[in-house]
N, CA, C and O atoms as a GROMACS GRO file, in nm:
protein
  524
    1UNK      N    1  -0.648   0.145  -0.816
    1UNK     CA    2  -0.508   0.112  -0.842
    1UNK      C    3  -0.466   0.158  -0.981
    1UNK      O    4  -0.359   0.216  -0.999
    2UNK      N    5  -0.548   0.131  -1.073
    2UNK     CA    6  -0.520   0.169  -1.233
    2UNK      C    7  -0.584   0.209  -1.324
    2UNK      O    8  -0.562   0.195  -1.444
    3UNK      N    9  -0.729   0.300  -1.234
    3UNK     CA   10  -0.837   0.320  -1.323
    3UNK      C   11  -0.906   0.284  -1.361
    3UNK      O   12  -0.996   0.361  -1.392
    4UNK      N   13  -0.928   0.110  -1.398
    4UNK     CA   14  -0.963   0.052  -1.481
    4UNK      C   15  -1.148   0.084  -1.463
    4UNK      O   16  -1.207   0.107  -1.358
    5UNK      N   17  -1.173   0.081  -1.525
    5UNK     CA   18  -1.308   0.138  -1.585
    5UNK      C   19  -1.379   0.324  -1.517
    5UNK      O   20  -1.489   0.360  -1.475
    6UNK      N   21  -1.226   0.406  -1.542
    6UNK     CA   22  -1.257   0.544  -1.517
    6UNK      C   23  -1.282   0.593  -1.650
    6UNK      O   24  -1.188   0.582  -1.729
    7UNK      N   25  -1.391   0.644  -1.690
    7UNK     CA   26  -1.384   0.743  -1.835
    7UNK      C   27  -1.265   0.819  -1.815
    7UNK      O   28  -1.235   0.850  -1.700
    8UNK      N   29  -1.183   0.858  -1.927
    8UNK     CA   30  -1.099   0.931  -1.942
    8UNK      C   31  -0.986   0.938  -1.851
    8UNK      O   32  -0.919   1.038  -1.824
    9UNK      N   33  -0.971   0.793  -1.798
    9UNK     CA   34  -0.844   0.822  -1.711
    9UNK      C   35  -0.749   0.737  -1.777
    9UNK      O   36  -0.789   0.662  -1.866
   10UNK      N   37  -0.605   0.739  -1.737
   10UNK     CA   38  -0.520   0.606  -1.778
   10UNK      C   39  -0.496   0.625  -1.708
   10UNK      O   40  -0.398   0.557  -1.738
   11UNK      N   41  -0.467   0.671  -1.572
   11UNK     CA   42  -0.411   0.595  -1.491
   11UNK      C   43  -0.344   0.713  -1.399
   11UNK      O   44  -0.353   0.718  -1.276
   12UNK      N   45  -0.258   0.826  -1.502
   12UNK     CA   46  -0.164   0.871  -1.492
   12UNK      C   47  -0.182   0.988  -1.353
   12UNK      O   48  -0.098   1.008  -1.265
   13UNK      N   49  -0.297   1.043  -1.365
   13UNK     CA   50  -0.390   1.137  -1.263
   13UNK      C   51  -0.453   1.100  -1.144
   13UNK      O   52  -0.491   1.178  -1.056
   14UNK      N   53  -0.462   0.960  -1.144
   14UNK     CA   54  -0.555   0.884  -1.051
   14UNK      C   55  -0.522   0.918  -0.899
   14UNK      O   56  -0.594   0.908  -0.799
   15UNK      N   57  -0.425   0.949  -0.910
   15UNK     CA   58  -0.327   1.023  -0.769
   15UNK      C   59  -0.246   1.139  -0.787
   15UNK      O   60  -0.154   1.165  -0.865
   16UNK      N   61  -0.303   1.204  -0.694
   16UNK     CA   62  -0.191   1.369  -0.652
   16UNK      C   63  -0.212   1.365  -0.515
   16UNK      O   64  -0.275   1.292  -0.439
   17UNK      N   65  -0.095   1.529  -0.496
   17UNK     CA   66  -0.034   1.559  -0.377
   17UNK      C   67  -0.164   1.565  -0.301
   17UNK      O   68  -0.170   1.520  -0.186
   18UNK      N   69  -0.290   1.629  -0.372
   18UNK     CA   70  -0.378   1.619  -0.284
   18UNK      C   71  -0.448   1.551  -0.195
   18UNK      O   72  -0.485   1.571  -0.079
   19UNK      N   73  -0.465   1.424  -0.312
   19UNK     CA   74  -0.531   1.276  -0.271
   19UNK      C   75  -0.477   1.222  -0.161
   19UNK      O   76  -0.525   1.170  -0.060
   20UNK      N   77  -0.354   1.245  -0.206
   20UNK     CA   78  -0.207   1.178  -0.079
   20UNK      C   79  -0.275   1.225   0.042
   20UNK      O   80  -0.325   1.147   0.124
   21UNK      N   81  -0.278   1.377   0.056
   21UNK     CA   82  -0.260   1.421   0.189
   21UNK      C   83  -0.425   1.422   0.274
   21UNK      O   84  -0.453   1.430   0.393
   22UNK      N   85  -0.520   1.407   0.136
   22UNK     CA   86  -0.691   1.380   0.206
   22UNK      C   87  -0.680   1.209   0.265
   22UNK      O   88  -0.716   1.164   0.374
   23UNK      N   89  -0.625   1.152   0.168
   23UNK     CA   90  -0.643   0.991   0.270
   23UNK      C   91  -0.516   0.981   0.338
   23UNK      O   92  -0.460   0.874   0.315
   24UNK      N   93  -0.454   1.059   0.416
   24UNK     CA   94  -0.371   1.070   0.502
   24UNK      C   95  -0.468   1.181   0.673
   24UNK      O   96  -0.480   1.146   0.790
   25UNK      N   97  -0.492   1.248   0.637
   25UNK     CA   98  -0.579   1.317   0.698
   25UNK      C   99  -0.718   1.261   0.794
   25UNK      O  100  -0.762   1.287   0.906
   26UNK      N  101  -0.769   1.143   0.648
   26UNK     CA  102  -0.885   1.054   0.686
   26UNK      C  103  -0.824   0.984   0.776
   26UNK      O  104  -0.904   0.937   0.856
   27UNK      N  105  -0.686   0.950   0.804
   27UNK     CA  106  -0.674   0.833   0.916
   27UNK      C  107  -0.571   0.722   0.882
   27UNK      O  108  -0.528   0.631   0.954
   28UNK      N  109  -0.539   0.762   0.722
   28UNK     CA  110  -0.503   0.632   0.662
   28UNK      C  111  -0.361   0.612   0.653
   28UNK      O  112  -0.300   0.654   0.554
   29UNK      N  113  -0.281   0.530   0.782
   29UNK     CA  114  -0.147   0.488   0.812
   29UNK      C  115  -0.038   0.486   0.679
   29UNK      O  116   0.074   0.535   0.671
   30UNK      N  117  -0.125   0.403   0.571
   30UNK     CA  118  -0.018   0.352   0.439
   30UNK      C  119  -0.116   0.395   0.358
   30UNK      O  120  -0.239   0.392   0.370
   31UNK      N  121  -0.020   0.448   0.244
   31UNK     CA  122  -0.085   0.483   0.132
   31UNK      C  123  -0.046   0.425   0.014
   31UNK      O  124   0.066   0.456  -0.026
   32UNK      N  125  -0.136   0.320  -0.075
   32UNK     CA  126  -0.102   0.209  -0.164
   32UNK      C  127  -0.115   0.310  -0.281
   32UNK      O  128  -0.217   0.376  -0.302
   33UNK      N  129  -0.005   0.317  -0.353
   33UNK     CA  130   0.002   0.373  -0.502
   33UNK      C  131   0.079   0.267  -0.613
   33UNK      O  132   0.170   0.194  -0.575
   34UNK      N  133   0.038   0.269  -0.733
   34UNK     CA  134   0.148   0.201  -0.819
   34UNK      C  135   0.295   0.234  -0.854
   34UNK      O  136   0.350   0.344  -0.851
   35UNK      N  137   0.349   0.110  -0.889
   35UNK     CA  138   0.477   0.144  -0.869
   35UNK      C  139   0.528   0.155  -1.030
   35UNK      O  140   0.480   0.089  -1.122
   36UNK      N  141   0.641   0.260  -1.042
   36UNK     CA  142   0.638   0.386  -1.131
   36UNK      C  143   0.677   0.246  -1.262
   36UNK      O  144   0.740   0.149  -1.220
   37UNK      N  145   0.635   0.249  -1.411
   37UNK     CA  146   0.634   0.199  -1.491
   37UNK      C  147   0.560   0.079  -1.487
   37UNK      O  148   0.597  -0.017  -1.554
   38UNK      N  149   0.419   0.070  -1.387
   38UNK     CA  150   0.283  -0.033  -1.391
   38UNK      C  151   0.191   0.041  -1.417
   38UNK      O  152   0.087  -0.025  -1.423
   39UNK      N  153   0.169   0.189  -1.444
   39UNK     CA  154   0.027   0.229  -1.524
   39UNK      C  155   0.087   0.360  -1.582
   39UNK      O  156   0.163   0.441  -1.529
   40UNK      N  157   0.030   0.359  -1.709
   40UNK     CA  158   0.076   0.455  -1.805
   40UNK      C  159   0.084   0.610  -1.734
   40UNK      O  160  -0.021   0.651  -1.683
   41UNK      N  161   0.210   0.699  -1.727
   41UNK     CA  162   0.214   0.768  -1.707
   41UNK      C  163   0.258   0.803  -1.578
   41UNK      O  164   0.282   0.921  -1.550
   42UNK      N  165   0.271   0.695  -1.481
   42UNK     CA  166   0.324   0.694  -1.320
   42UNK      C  167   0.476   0.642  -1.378
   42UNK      O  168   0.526   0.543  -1.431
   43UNK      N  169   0.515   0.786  -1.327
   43UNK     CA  170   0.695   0.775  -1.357
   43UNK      C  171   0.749   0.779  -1.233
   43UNK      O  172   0.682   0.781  -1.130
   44UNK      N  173   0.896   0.780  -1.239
   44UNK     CA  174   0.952   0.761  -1.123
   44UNK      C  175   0.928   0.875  -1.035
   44UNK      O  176   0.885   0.877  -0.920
   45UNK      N  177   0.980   1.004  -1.142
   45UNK     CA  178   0.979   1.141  -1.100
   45UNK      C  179   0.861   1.185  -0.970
   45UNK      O  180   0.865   1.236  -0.858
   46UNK      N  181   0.735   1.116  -1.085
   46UNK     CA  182   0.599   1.165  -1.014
   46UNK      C  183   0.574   1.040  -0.889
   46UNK      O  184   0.524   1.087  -0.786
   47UNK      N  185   0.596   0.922  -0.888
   47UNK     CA  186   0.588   0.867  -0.773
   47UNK      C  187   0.689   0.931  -0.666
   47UNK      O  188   0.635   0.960  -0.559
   48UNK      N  189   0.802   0.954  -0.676
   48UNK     CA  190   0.836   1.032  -0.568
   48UNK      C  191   0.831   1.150  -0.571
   48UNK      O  192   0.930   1.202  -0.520
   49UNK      N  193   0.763   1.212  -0.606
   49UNK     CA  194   0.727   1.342  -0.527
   49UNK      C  195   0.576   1.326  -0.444
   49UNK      O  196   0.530   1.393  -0.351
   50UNK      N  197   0.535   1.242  -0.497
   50UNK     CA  198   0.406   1.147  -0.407
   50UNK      C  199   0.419   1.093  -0.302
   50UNK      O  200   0.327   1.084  -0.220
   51UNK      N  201   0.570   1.033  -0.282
   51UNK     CA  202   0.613   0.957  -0.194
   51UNK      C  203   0.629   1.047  -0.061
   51UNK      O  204   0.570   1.059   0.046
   52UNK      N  205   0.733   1.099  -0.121
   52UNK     CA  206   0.759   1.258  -0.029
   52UNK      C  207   0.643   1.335   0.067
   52UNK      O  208   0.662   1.395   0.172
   53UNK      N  209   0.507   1.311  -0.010
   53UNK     CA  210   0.397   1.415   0.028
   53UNK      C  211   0.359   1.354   0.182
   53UNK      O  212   0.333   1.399   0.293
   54UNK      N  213   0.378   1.191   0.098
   54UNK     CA  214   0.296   1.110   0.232
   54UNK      C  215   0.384   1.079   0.324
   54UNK      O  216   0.340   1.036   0.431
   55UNK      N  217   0.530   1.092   0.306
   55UNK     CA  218   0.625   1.125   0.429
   55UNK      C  219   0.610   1.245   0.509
   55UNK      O  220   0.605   1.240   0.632
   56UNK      N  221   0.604   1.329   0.459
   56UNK     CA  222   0.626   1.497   0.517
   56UNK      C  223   0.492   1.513   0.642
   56UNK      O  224   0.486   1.586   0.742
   57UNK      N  225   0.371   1.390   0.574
   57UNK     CA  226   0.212   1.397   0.670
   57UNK      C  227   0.233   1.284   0.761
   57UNK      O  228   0.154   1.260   0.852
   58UNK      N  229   0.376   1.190   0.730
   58UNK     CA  230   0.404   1.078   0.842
   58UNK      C  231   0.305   0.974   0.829
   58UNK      O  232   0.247   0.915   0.921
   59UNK      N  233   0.287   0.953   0.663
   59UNK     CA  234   0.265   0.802   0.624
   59UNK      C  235   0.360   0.713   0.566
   59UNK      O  236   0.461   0.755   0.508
   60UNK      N  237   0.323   0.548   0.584
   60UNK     CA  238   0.419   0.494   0.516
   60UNK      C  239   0.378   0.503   0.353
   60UNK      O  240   0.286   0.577   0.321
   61UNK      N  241   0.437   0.440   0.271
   61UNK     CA  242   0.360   0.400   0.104
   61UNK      C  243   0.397   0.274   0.085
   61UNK      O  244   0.505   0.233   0.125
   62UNK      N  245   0.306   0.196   0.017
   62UNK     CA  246   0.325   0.088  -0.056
   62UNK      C  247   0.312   0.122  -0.209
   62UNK      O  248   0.215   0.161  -0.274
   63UNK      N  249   0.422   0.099  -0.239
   63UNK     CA  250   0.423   0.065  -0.404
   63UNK      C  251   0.366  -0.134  -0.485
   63UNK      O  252   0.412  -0.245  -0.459
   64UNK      N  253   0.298  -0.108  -0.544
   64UNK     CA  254   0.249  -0.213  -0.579
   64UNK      C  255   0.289  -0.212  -0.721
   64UNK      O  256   0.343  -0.120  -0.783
   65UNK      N  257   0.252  -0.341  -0.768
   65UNK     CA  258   0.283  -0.414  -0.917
   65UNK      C  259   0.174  -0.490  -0.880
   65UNK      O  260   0.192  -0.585  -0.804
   66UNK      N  261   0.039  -0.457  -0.930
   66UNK     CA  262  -0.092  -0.479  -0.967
   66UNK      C  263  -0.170  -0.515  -1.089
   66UNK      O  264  -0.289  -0.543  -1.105
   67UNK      N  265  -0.068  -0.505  -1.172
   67UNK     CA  266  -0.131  -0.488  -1.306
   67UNK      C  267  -0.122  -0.620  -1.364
   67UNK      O  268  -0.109  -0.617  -1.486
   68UNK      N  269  -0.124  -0.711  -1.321
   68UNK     CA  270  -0.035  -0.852  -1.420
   68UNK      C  271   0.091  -0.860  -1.445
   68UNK      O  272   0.147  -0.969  -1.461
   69UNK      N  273   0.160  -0.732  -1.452
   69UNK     CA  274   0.344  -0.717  -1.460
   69UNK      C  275   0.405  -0.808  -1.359
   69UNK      O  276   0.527  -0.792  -1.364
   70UNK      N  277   0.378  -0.876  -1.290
   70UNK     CA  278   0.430  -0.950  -1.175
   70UNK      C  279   0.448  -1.111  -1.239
   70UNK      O  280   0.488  -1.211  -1.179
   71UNK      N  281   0.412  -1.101  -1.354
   71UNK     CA  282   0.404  -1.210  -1.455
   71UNK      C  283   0.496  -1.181  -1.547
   71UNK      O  284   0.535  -1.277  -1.615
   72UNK      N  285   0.568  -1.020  -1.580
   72UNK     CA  286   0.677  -1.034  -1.664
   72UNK      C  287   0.800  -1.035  -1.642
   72UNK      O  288   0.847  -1.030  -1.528
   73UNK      N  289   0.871  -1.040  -1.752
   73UNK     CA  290   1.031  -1.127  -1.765
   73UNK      C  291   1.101  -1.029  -1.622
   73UNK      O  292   1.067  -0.917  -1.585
   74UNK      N  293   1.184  -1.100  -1.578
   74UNK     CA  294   1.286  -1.076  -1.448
   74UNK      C  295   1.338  -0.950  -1.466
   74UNK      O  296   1.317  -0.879  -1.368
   75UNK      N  297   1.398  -0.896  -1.557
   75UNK     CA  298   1.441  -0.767  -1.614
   75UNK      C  299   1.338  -0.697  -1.532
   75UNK      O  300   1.336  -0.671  -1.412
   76UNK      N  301   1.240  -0.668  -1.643
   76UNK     CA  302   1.114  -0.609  -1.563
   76UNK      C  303   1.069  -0.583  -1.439
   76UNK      O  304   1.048  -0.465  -1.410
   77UNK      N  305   1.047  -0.679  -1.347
   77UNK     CA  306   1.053  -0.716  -1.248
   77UNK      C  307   1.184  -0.626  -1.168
   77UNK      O  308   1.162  -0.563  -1.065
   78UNK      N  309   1.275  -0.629  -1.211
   78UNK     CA  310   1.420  -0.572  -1.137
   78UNK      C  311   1.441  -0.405  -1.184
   78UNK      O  312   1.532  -0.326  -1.160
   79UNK      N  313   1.330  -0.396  -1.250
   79UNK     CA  314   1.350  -0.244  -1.332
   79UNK      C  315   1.225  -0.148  -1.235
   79UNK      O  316   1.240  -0.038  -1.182
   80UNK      N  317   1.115  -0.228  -1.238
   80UNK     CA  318   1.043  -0.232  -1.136
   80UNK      C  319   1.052  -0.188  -1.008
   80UNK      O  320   1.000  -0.091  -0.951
   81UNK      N  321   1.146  -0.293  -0.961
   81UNK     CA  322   1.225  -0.268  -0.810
   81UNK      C  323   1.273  -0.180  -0.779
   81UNK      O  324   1.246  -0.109  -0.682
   82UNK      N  325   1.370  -0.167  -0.874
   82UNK     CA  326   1.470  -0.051  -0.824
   82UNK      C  327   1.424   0.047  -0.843
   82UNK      O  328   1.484   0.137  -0.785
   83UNK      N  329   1.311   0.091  -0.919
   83UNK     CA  330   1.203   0.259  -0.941
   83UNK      C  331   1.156   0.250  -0.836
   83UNK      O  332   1.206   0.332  -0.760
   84UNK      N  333   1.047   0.162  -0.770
   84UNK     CA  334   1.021   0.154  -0.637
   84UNK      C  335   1.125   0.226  -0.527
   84UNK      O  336   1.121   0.341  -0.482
   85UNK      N  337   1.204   0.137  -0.505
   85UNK     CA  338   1.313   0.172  -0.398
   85UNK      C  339   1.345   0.348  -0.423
   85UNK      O  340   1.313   0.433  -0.341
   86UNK      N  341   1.411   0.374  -0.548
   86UNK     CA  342   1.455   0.490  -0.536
   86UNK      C  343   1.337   0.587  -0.549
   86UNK      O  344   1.370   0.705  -0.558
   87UNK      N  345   1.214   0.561  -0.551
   87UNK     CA  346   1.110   0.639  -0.500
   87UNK      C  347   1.080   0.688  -0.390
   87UNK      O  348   1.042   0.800  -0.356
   88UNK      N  349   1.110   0.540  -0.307
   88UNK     CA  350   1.113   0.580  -0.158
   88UNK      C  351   1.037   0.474  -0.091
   88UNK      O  352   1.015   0.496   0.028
   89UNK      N  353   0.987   0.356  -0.143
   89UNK     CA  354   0.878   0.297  -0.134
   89UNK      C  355   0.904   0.247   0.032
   89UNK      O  356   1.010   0.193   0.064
   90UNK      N  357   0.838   0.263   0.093
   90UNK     CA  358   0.826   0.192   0.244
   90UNK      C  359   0.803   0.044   0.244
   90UNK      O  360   0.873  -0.035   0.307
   91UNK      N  361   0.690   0.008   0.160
   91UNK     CA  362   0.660  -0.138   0.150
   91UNK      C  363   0.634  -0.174   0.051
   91UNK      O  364   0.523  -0.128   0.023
   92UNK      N  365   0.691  -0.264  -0.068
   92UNK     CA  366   0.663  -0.300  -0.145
   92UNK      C  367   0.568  -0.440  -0.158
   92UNK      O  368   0.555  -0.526  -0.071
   93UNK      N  369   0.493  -0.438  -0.317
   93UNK     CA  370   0.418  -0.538  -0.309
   93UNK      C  371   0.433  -0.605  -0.442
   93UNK      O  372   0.467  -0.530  -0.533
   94UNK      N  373   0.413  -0.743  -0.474
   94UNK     CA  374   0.444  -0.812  -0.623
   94UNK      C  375   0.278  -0.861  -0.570
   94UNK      O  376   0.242  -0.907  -0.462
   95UNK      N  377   0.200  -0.830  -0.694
   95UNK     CA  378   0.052  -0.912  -0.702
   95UNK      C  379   0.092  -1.050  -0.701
   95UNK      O  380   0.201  -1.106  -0.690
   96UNK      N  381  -0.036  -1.094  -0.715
   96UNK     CA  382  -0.069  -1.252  -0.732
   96UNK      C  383  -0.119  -1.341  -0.881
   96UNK      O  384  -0.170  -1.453  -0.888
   97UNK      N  385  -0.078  -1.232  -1.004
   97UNK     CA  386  -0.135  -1.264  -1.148
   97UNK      C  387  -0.048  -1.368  -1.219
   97UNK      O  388  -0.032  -1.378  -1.341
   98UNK      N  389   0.023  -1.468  -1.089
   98UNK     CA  390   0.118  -1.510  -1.208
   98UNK      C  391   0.069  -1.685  -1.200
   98UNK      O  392  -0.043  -1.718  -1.237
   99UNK      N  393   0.167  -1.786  -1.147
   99UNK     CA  394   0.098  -1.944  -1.113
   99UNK      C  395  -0.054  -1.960  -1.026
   99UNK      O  396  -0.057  -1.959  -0.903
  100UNK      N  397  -0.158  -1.971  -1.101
  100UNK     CA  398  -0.259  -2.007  -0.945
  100UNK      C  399  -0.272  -1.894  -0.823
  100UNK      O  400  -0.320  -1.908  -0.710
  101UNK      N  401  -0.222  -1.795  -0.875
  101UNK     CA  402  -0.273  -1.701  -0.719
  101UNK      C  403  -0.156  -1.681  -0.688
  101UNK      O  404  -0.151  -1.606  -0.591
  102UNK      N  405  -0.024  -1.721  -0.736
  102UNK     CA  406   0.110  -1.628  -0.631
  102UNK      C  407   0.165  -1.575  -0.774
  102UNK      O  408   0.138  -1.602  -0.891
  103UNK      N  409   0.230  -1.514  -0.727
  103UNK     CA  410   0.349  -1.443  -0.838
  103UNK      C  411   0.469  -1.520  -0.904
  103UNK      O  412   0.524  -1.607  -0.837
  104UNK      N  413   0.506  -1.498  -1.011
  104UNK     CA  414   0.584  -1.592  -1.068
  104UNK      C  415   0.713  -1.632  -0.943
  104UNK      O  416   0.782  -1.530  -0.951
  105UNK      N  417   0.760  -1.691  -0.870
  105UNK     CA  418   0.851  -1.752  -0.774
  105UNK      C  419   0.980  -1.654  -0.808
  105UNK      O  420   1.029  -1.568  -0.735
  106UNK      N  421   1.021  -1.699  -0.952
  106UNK     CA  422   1.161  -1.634  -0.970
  106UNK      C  423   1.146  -1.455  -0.996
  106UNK      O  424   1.241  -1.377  -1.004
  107UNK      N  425   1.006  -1.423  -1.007
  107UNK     CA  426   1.014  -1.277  -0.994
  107UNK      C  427   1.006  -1.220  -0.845
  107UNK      O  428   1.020  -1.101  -0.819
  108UNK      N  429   0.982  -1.321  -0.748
  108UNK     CA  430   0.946  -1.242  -0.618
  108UNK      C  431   1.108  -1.242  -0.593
  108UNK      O  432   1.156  -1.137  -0.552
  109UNK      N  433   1.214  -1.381  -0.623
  109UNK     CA  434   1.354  -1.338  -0.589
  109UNK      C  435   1.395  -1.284  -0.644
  109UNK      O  436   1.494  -1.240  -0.584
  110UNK      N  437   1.387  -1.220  -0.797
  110UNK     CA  438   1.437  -1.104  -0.864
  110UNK      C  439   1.420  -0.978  -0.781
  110UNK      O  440   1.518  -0.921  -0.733
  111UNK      N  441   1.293  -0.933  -0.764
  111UNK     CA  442   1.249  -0.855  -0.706
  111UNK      C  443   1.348  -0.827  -0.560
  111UNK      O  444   1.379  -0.710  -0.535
  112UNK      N  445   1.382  -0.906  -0.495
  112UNK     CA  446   1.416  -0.962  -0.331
  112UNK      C  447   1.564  -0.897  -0.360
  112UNK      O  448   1.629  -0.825  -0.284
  113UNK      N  449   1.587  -0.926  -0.442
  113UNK     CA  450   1.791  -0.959  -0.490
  113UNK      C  451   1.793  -0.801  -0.541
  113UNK      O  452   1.884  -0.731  -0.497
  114UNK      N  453   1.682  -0.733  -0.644
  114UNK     CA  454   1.740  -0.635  -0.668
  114UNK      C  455   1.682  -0.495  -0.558
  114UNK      O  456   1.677  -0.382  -0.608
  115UNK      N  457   1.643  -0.516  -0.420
  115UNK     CA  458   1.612  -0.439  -0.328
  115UNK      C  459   1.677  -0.445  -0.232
  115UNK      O  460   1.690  -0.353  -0.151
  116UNK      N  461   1.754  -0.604  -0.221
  116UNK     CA  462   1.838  -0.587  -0.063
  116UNK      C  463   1.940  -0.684  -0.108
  116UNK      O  464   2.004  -0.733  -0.015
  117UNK      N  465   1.968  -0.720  -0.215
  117UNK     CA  466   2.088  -0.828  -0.237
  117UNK      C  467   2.106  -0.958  -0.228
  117UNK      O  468   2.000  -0.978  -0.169
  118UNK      N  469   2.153  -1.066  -0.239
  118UNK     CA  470   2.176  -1.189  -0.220
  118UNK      C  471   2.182  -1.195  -0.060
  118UNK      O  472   2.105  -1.254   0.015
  119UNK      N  473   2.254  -1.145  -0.041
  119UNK     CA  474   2.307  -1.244   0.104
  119UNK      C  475   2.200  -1.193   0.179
  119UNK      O  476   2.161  -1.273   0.264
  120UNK      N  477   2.131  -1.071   0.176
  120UNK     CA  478   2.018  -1.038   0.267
  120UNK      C  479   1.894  -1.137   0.251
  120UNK      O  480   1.848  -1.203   0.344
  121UNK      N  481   1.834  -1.137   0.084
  121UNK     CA  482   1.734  -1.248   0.063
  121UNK      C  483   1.800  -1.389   0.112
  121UNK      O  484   1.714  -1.474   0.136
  122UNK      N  485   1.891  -1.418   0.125
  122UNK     CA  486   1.880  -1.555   0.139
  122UNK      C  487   1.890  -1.605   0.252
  122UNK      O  488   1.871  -1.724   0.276
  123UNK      N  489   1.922  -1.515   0.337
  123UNK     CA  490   1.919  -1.473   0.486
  123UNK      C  491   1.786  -1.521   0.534
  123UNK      O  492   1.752  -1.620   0.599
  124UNK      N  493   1.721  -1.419   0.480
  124UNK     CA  494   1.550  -1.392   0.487
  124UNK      C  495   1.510  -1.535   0.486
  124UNK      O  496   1.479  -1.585   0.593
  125UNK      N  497   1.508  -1.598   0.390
  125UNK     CA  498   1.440  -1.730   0.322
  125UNK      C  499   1.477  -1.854   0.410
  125UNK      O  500   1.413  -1.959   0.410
  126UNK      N  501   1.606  -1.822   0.497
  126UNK     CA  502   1.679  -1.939   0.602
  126UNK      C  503   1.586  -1.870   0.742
  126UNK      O  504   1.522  -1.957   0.802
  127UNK      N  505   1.581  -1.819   0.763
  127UNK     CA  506   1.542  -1.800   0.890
  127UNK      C  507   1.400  -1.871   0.906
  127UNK      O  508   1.304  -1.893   0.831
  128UNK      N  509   1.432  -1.898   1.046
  128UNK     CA  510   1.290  -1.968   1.129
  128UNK      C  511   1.163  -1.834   1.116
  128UNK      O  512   1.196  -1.720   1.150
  129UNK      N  513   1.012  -1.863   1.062
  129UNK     CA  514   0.947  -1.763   1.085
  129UNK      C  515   0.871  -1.815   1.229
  129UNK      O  516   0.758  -1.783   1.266
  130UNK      N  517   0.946  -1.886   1.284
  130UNK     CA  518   0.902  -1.891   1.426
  130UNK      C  519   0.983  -1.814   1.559
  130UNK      O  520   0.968  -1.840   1.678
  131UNK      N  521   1.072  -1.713   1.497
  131UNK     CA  522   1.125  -1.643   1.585
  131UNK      C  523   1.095  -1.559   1.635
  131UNK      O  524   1.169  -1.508   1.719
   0.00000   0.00000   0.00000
């Protein structure tokens, strides 16, 4: 997800067009990458043209917020989002680094509000998940 204990990586290389299209090839439906301003050097630019690769081979992508950022201020969180989205992200994800194992509450509705709006999240949140 972020390198973390690659010699000489930050992060920024950890994924290309290539990688995209070998674990697309291997079989692999969704392809989990970070989402652009959670590891140094994954910009918007370069997540979507990543995004793109694994569309064109007819995968979905998940963009993730993996890093502990799922713990910072709402801004963040909504700055986050919307790089995601206009990346292209198919499925987004907020880690679990924030209360006890879930994500800070008011960042998952930040997050919610700045991808599909009020009246859609709150939609979401009323409905029976027994339907």
């Amino acid at each position: 997800m972020h390198a973390a204990g690659v010699a000489n990586e930050t992060g920024s290389s950890i994924i290309s067009e290539e990688v995209v299209a070998r674990f697309i090839h291997a079989g692999a439906d969704v392809v989990l990458m970070p989402a652009p301003g959670t590891v140094p050097g994954v910009t918007l630019d370069k997540t979507e043209q990543l995004v793109r690769v694994a569309h064109e081979h007819g995968a979905l992508v998940m963009l993730t917020i993996g890093t502990s950022q799922e713990g910072a201020d709402e801004s963040t969180i909504r700055q986050i989002a919307l790089a995601s989205k206009m990346a292209g992200a198919d499925i987004h994800h907020i880690g679990d680094a924030g209360y006890h194992g879930i994500a800070v509450p008011e960042n998952i509705m930040a997050y919610s509000i700045a991808i599909r709006g009020r009246r859609h999240t709150y939609i979401r949140m009323a409905r029976s998940p027994l339907r």
